[in-house]
VEXFI-439917 format. One record per residue (C-alpha): residue number from 1; z, y, x. Coordinates in Angstrom, 2 decimals. Layout:
REM residues N
rec k NUM, zz Z, yy Y, xx X;
...
END
This chain:
REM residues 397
rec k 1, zz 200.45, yy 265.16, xx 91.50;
rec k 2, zz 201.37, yy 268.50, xx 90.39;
rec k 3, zz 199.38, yy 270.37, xx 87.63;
rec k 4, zz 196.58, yy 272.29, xx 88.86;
rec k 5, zz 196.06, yy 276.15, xx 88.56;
rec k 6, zz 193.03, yy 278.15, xx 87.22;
rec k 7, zz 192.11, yy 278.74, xx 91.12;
rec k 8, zz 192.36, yy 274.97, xx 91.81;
rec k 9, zz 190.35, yy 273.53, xx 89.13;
rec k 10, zz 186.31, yy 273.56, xx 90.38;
rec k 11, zz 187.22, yy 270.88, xx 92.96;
rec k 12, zz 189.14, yy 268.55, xx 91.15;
rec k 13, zz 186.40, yy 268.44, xx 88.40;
rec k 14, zz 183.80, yy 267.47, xx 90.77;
rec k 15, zz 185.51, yy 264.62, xx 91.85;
rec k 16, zz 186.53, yy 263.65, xx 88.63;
rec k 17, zz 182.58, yy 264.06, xx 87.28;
rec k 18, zz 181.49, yy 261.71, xx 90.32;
rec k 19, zz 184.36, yy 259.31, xx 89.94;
rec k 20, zz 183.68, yy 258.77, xx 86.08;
rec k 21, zz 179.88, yy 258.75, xx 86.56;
rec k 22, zz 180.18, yy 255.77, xx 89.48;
rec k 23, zz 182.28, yy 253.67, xx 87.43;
rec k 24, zz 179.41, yy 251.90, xx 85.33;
rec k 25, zz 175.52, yy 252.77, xx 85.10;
rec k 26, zz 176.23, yy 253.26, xx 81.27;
rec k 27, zz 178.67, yy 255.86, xx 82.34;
rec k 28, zz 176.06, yy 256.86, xx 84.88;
rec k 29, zz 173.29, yy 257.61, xx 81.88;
rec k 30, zz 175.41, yy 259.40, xx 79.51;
rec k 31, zz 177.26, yy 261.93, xx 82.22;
rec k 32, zz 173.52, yy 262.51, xx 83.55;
rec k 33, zz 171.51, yy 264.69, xx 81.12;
rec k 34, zz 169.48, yy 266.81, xx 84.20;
rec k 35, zz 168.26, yy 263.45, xx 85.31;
rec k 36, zz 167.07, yy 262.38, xx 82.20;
rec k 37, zz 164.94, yy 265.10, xx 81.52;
rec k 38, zz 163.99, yy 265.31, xx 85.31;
rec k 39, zz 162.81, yy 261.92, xx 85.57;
rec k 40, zz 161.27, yy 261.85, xx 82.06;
rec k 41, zz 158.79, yy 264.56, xx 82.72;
rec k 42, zz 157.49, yy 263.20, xx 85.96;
rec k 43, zz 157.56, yy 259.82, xx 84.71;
rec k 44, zz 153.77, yy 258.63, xx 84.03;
rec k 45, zz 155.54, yy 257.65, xx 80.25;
rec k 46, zz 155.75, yy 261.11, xx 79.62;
rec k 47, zz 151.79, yy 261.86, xx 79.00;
rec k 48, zz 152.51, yy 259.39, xx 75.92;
rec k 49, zz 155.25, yy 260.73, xx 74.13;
rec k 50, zz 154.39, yy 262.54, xx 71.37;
rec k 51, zz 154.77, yy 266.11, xx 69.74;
rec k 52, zz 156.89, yy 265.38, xx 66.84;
rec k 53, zz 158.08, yy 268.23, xx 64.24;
rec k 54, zz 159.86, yy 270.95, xx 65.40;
rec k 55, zz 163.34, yy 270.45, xx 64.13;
rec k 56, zz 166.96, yy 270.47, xx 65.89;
rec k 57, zz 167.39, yy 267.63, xx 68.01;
rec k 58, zz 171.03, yy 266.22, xx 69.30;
rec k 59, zz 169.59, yy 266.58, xx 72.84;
rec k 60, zz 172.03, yy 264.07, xx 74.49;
rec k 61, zz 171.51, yy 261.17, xx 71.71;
rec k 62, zz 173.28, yy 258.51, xx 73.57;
rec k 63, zz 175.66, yy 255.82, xx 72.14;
rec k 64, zz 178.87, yy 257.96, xx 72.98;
rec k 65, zz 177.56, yy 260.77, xx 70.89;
rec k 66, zz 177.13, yy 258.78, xx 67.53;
rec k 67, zz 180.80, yy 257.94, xx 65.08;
rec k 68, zz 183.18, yy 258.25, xx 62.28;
rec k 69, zz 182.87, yy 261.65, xx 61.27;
rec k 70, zz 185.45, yy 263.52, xx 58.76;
rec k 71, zz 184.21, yy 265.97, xx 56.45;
rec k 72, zz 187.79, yy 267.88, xx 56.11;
rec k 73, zz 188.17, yy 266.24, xx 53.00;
rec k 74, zz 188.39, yy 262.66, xx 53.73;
rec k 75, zz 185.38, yy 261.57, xx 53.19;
rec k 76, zz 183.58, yy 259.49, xx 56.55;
rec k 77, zz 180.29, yy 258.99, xx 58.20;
rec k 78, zz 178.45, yy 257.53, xx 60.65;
rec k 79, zz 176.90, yy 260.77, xx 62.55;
rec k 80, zz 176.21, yy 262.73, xx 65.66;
rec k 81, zz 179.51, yy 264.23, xx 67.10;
rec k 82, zz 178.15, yy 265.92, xx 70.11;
rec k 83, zz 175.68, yy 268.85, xx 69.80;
rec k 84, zz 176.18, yy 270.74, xx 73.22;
rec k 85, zz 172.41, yy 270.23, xx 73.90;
rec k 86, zz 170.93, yy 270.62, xx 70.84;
rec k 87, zz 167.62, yy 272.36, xx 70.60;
rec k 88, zz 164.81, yy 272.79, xx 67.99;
rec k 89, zz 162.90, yy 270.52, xx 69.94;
rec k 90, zz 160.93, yy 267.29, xx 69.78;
rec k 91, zz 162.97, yy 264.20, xx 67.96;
rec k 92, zz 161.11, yy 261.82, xx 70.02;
rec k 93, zz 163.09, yy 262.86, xx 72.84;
rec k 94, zz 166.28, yy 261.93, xx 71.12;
rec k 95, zz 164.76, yy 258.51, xx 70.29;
rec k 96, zz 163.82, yy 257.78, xx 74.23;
rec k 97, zz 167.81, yy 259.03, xx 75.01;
rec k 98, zz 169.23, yy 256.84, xx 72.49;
rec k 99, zz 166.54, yy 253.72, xx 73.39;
rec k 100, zz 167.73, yy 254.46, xx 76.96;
rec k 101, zz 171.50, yy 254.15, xx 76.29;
rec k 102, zz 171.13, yy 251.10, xx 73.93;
rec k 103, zz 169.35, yy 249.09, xx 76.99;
rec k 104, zz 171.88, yy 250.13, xx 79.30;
rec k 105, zz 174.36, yy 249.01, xx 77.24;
rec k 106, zz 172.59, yy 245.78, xx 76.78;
rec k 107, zz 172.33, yy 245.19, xx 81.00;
rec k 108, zz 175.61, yy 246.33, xx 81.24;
rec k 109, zz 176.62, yy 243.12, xx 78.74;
rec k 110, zz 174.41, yy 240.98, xx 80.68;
rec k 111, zz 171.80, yy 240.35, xx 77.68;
rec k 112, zz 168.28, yy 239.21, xx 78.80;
rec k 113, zz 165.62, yy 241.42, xx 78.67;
rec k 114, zz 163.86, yy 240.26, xx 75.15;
rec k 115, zz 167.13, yy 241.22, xx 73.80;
rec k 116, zz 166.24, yy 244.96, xx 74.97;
rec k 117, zz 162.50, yy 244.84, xx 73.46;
rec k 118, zz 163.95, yy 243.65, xx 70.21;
rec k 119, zz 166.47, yy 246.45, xx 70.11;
rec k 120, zz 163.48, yy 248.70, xx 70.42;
rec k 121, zz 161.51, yy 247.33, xx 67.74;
rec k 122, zz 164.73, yy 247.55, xx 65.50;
rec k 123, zz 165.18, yy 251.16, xx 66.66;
rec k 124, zz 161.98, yy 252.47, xx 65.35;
rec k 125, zz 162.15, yy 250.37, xx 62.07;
rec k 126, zz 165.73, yy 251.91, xx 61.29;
rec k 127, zz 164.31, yy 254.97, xx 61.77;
rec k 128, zz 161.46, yy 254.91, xx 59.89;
rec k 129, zz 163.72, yy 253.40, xx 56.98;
rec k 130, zz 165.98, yy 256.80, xx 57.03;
rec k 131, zz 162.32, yy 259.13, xx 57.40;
rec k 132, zz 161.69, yy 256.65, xx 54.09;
rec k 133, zz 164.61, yy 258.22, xx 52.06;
rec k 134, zz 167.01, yy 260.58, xx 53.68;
rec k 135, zz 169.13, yy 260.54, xx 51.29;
rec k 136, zz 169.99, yy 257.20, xx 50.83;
rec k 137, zz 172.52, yy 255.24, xx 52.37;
rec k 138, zz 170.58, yy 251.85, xx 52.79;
rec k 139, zz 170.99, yy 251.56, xx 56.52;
rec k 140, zz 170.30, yy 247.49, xx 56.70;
rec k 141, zz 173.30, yy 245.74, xx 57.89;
rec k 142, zz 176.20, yy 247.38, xx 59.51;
rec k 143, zz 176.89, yy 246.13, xx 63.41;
rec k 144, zz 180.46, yy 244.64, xx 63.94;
rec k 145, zz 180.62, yy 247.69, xx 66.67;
rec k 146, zz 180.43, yy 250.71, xx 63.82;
rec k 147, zz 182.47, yy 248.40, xx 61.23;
rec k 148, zz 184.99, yy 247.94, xx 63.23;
rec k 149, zz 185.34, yy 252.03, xx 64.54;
rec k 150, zz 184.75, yy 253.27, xx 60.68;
rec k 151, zz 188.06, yy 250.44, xx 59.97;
rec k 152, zz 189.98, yy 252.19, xx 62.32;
rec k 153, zz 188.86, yy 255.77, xx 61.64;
rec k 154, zz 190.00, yy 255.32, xx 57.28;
rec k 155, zz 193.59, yy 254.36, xx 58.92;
rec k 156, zz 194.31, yy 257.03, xx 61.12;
rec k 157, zz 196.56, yy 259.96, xx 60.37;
rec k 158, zz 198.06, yy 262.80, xx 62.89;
rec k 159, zz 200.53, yy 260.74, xx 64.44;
rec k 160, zz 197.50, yy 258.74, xx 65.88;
rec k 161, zz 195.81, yy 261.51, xx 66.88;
rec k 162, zz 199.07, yy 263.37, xx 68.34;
rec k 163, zz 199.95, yy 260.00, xx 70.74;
rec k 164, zz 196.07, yy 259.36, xx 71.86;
rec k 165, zz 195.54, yy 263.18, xx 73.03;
rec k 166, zz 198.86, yy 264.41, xx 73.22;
rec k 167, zz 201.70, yy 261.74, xx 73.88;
rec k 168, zz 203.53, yy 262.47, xx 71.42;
rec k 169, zz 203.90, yy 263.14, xx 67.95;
rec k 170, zz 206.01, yy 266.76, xx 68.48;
rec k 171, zz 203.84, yy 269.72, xx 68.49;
rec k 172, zz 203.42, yy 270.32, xx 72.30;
rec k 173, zz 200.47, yy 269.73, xx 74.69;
rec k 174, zz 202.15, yy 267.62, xx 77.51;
rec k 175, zz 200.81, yy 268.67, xx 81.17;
rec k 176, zz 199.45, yy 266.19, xx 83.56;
rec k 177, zz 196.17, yy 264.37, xx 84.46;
rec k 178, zz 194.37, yy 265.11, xx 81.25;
rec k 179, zz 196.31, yy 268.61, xx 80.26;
rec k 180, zz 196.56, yy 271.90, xx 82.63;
rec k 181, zz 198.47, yy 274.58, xx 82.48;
rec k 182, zz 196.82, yy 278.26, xx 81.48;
rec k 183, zz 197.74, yy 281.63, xx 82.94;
rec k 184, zz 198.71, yy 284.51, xx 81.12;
rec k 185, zz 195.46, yy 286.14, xx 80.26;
rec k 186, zz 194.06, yy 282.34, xx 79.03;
rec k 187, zz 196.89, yy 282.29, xx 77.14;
rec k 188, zz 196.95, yy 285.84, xx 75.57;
rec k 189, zz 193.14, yy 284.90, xx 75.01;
rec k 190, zz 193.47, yy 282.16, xx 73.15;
rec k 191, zz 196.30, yy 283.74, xx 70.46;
rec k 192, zz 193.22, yy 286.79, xx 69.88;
rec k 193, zz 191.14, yy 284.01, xx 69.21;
rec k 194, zz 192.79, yy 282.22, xx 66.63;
rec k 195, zz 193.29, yy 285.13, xx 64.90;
rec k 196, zz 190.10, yy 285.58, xx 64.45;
rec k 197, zz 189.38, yy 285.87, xx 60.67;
rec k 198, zz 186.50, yy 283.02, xx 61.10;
rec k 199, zz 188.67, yy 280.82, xx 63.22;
rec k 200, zz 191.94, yy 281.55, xx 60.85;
rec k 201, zz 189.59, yy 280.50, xx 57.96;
rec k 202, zz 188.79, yy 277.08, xx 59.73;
rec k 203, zz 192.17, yy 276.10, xx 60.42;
rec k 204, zz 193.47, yy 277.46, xx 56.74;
rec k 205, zz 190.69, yy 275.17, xx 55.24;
rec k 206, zz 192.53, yy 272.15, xx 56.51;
rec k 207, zz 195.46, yy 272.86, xx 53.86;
rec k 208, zz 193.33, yy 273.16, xx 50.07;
rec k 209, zz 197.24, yy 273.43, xx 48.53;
rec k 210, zz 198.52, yy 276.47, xx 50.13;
rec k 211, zz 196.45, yy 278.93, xx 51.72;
rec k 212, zz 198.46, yy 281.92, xx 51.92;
rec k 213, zz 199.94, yy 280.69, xx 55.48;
rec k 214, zz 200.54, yy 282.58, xx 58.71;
rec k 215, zz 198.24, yy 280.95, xx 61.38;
rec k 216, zz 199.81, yy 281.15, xx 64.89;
rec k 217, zz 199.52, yy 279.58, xx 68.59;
rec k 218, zz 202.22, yy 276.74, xx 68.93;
rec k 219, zz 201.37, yy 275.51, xx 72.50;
rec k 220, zz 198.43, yy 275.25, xx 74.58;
rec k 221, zz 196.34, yy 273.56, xx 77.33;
rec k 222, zz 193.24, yy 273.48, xx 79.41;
rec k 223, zz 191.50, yy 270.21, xx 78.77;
rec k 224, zz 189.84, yy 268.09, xx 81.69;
rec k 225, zz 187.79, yy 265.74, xx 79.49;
rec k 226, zz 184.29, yy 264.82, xx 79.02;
rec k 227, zz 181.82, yy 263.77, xx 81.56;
rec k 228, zz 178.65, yy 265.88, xx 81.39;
rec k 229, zz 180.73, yy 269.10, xx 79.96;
rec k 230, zz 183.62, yy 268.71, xx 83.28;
rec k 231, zz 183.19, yy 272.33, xx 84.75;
rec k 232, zz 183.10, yy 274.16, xx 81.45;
rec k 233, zz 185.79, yy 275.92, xx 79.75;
rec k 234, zz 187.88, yy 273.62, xx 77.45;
rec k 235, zz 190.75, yy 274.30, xx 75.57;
rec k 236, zz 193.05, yy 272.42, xx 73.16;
rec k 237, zz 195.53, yy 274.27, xx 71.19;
rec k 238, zz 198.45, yy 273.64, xx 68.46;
rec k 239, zz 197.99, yy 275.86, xx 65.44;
rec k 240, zz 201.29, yy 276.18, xx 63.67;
rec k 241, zz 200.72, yy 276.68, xx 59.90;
rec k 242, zz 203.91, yy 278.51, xx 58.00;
rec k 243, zz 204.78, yy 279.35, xx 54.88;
rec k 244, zz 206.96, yy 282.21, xx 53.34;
rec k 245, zz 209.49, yy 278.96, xx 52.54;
rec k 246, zz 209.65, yy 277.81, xx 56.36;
rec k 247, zz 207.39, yy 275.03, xx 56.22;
rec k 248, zz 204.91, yy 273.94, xx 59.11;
rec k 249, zz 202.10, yy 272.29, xx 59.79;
rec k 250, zz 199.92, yy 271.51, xx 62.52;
rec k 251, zz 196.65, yy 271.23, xx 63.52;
rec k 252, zz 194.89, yy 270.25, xx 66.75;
rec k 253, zz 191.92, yy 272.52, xx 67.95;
rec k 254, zz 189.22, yy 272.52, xx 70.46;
rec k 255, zz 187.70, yy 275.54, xx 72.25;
rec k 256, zz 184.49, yy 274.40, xx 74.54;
rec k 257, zz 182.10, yy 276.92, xx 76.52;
rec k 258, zz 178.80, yy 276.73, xx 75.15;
rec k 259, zz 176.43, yy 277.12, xx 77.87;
rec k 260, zz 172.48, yy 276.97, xx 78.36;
rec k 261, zz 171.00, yy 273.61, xx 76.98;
rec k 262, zz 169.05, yy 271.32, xx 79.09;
rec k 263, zz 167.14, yy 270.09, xx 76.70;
rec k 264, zz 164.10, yy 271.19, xx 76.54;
rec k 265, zz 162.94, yy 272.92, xx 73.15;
rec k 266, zz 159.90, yy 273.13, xx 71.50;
rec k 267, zz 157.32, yy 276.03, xx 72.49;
rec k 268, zz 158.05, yy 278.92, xx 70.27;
rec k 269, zz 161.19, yy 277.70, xx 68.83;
rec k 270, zz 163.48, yy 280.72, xx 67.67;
rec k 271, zz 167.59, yy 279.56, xx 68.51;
rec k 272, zz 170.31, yy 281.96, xx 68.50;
rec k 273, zz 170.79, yy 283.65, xx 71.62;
rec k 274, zz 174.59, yy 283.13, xx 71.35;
rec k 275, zz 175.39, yy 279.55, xx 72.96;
rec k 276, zz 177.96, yy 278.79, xx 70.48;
rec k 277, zz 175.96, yy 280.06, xx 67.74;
rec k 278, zz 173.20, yy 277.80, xx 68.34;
rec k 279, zz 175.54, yy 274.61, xx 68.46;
rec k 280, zz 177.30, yy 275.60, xx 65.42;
rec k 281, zz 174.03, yy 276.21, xx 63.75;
rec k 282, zz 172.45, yy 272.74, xx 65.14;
rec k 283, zz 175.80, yy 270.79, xx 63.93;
rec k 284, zz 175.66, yy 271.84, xx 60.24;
rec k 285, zz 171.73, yy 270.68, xx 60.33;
rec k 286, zz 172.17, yy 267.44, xx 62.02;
rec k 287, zz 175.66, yy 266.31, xx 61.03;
rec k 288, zz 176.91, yy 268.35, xx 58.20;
rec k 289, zz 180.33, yy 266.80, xx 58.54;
rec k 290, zz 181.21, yy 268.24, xx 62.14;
rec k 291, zz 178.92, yy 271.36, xx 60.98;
rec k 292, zz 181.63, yy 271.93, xx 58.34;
rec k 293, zz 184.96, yy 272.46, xx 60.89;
rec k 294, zz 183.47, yy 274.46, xx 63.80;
rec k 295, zz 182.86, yy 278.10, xx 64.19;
rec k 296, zz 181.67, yy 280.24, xx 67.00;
rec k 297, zz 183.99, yy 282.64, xx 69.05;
rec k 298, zz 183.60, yy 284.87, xx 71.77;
rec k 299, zz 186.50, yy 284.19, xx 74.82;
rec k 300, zz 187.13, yy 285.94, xx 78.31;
rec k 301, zz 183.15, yy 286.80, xx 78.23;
rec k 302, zz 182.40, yy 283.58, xx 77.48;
rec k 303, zz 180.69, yy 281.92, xx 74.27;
rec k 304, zz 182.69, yy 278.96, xx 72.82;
rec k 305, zz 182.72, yy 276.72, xx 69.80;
rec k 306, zz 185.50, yy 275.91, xx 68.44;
rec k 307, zz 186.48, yy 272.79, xx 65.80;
rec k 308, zz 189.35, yy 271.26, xx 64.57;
rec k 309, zz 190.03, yy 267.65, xx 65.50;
rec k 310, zz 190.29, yy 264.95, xx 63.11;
rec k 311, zz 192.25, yy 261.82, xx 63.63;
rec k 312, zz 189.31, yy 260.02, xx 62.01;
rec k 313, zz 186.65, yy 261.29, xx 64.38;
rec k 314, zz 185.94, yy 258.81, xx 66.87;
rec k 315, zz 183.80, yy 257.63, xx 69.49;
rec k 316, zz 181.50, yy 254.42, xx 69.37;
rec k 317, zz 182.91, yy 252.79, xx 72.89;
rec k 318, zz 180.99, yy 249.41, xx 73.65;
rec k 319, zz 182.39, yy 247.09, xx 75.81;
rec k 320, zz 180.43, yy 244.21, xx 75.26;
rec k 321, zz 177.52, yy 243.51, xx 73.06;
rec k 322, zz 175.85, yy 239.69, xx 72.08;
rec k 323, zz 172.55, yy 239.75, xx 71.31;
rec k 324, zz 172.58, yy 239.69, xx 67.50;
rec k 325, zz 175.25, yy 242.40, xx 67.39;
rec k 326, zz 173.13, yy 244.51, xx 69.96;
rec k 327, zz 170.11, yy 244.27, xx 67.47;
rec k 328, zz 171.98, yy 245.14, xx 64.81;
rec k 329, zz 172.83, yy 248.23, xx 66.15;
rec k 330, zz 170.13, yy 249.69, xx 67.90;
rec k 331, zz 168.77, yy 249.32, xx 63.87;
rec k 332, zz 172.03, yy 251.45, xx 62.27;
rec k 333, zz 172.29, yy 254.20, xx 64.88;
rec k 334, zz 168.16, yy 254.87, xx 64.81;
rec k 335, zz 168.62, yy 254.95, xx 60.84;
rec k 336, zz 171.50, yy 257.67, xx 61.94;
rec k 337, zz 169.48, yy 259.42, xx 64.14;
rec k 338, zz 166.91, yy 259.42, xx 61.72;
rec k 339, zz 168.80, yy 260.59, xx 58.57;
rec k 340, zz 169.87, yy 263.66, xx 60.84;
rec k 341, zz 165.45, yy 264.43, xx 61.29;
rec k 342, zz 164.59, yy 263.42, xx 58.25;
rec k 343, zz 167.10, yy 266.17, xx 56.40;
rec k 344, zz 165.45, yy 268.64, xx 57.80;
rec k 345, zz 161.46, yy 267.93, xx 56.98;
rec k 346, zz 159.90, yy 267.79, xx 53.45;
rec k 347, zz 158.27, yy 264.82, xx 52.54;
rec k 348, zz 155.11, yy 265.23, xx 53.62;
rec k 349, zz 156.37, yy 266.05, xx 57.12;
rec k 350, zz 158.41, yy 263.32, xx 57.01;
rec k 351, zz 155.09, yy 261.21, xx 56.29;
rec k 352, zz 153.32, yy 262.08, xx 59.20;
rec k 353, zz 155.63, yy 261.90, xx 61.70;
rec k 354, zz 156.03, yy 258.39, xx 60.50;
rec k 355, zz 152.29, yy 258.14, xx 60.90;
rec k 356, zz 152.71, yy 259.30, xx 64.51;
rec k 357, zz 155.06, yy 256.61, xx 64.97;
rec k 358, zz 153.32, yy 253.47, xx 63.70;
rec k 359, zz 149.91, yy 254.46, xx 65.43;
rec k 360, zz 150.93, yy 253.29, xx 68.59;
rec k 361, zz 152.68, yy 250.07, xx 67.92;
rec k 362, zz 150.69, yy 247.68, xx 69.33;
rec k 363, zz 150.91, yy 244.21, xx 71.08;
rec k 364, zz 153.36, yy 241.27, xx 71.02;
rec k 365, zz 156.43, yy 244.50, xx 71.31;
rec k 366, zz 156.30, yy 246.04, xx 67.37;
rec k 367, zz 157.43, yy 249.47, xx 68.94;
rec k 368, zz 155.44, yy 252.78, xx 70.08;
rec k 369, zz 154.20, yy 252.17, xx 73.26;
rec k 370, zz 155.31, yy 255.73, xx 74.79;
rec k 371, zz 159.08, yy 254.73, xx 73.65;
rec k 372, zz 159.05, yy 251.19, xx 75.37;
rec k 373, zz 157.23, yy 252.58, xx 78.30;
rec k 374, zz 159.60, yy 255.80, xx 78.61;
rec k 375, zz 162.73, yy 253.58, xx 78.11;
rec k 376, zz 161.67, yy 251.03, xx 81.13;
rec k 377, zz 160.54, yy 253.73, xx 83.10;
rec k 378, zz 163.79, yy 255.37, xx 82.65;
rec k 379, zz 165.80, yy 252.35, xx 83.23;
rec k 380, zz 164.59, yy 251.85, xx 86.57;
rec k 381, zz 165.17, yy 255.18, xx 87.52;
rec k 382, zz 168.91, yy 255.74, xx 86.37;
rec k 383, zz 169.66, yy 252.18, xx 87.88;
rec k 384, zz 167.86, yy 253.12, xx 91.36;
rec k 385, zz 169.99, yy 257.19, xx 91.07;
rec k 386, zz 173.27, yy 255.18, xx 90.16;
rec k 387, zz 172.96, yy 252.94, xx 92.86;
rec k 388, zz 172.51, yy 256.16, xx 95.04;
rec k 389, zz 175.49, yy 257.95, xx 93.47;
rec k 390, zz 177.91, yy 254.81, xx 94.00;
rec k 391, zz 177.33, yy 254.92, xx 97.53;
rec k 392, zz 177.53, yy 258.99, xx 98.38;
rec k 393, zz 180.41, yy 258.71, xx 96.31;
rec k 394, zz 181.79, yy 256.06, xx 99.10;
rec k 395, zz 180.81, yy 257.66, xx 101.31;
rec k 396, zz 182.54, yy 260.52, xx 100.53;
rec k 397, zz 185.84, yy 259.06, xx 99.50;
END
């Protein structure tokens, strides 16, 4: 089908949101942040979860939002890549989203339920071990599932990147399903932006030999990807780097509207009041190495963040997990989670939120009862609203 316009775009996104979200309940959880916090407030659970320390949370802590992170300067981590709902809010809510998408997982690989309660018990351990010592790297043993995606983000270069998200390896954004084209005043937009001194800084950074280059737009694109962020402004550009001998480089960047978080924060937490701002500002607390590459911008009235794009930042994509494997890593990705809290309280913080955590493990389960309890109730509910979804989405095709 042709390329769609500016004017044409709202529709198509919709049904691209509800096609993506009906192909898997996974899929269902992670594209559904209003529902989470919906149904987690007027879920009887919620009277149980606890206050924690106000710190930033990710906000959307599910499996998709945890990978291979590049620092700019090679080295990688294991760390929240996604920080469009981050608050300074409570990080038991990012334990419930991430307990929520590691059982959904485990249905969706047709593990029995004990599987589940022992991926909850390893949650909170893993977590408490990265409260223990932030700074230490002793994460327990690393899942097949994050070994494998840190293997393949140490071997990637730009060509990789340049045939996953562009088709190519020349520097031009082909247009089709993924890629549309911009008019004029996008365009002329996006050029101001880059030459933004903030912006021109961030892409100069990438090249430590030879900073006296002329930073200029090479091609761009609006971008139709995501789930929960389809809607939104999203823009991928080609930034030509040139030097007074001729030679070019290039670099990939994102532009993303930053809009109002769902998340709910904490009561008298203080956020910028600039969208992009505040996700810029979450990312360097919570995952230092995306933190590093993005920068706010201001864009057609509109607040957006904008990052390079490493070949080495990737996605955690499960297809299918066994049961030792999904243990495993319901263990790493809480220590993860946790290392990205734990930065940001002193020790004695650190030591009673810990507190708060093991007084209500109790019974046969070795978790908080609020977290197992929030993470069934939530279950149910997400299975019963996918279930609903699949068939107006029928109906409707």
């Amino acid at each position: 089908m042709p390329t769609p316009r500016p004017a044409e775009r709202g529709a198509i996104l919709e049904a691209k949101r509800k096609l993506k979200m009906a192909r898997s309940t996974h899929a269902y959880v992670r594209g559904n942040t209003v529902k989470f916090y919906e149904w987690l407030a007027e879920s009887r659970a919620s009277r149980h979860v606890p206050e924690g320390p106000a710190i930033w949370i990710c906000g959307d802590c599910h499996l998709g939002n945890l990978g291979p992170i590049n620092d700019g300067d090679g080295r990688i981590a294991i760390q929240i890549r996604d920080l469009d709902q981050a608050v300074i809010g409570n990080p038991a809510h990012d334990l419930i989203r991430l307990g929520l998408s590691l059982a959904t997982a485990a249905r969706g690989s047709d593990l029995p339920g004990v599987t589940t309660a022992h991926m909850i018990e390893e949650m909170v351990t893993g977590y408490a071990r990265a409260m223990r010592d932030p700074g230490g790297d002793d994460s327990g043993p690393e899942p097949e599932v994050v070994r494998s995606v840190r293997r393949r983000a140490l071997g990637r270069r730009w060509r990789h990147l340049a045939k996953e998200r562009l088709r190519t390896a020349e520097p031009t954004i082909p247009l089709g399903d993924k890629f549309w084209p911009l008019d004029g005043e996008e365009r002329g937009a996006l050029a101001t932006v880059l030459a933004e001194p903030d912006v021109t800084a961030l892409v100069l950074a990438l090249d430590d030999k030879d900073r006296d280059r002329a930073v200029r737009l090479v091609d761009a694109a609006y971008w139709m990807k995501g789930c929960s962020s389809l809607g939104l402004l999203r823009f991928a550009a080609i930034a030509g780097l040139k030097n007074a001998k001729g030679r070019s480089d290039y670099a990939l960047i994102d532009l993303k509207e930053a809009t109002a978080p769902i998340a709910p924060a904490a009561r008298g937490a203080t956020m910028p009041a600039d969208q992009a701002v505040r996700v810029v500002t979450a990312a360097r607390a919570l995952s230092p190495h995306l933190g590093s590459r993005m920068v706010a911008a201001r864009m057609l009235d509109r607040s957006l963040f904008v990052r390079e794009l490493s070949p080495q930042d990737l996605k955690l994509e499960v297809e299918q997990f066994s049961a030792g494997q999904a243990v495993k890593a319901a263990h790493y990705l809480a220590f993860v989670v946790g290392k990205a809290h734990a930065r940001q309280l002193s020790r004695d913080e650190r030591a009673d939120w810990t507190r708060v955590l093991d007084a209500d493990r109790r019974g046969a389960i070795d978790a908080p009862g609020w977290l197992w309890e929030s993470v069934v109730a939530l279950s149910g509910l997400h299975e019963a609203g996918y279930l609903n979804h699949c068939r107006q989405y029928a109906m409707g095709a």
